[in-house]
N, C-alpha and C positions, 0 to 999 in steps of 0.2 A: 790851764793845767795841761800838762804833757801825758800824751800814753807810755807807759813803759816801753816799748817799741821804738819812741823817740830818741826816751831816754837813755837806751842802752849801745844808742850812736856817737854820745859825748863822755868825756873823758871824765876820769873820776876828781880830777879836780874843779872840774865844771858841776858836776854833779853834789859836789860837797860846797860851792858857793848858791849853787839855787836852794838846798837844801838849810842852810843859814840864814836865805833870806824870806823863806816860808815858813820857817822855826819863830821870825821876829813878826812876820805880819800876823802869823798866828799868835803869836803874843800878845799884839798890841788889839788885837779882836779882840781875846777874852779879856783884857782889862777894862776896856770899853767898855762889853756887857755886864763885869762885874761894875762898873760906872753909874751907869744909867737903869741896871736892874732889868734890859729887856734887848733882845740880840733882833739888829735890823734885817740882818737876812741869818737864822739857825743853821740851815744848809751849809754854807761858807763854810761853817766851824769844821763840820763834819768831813767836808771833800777836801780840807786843808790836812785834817790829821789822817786822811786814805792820802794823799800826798806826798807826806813825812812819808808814810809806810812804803809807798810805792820806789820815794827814793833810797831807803836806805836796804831794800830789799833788792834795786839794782847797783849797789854801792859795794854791798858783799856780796853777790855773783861776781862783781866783776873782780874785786879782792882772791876770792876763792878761786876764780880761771887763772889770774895770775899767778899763783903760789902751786 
């Protein structure tokens, strides 16, 4: 996972393909643990969806500087 510091170095189309491919890994977690009925590591889940937030929070700064 990237700090937002990082992330606010790459362009917003870069930022909207990490952003798609963290949306599906995260997907494909919580089907699993809906699968199996028990999450191999809980944590993952949680620092994937502060992830999501962290990108799309620098997705619209950087929309909002633009405009």
């Amino acid at each position: 996972m990237m700090k937002a510091k990082e992330l606010r170095d790459k362009s917003v189309e870069e930022l909207q393909a990490i952003l798609l491919d963290t949306r599906k890994e995260l997907f494909s977690i919580r089907n699993e643990v809906k699968e199996t009925k028990k999450a191999d590591n809980p944590e993952k889940t949680k620092h994937m969806k502060k992830f999501v937030a962290r990108l799309l929070t620098v997705i619209r700064e950087k929309s909002l500087a633009a405009s």
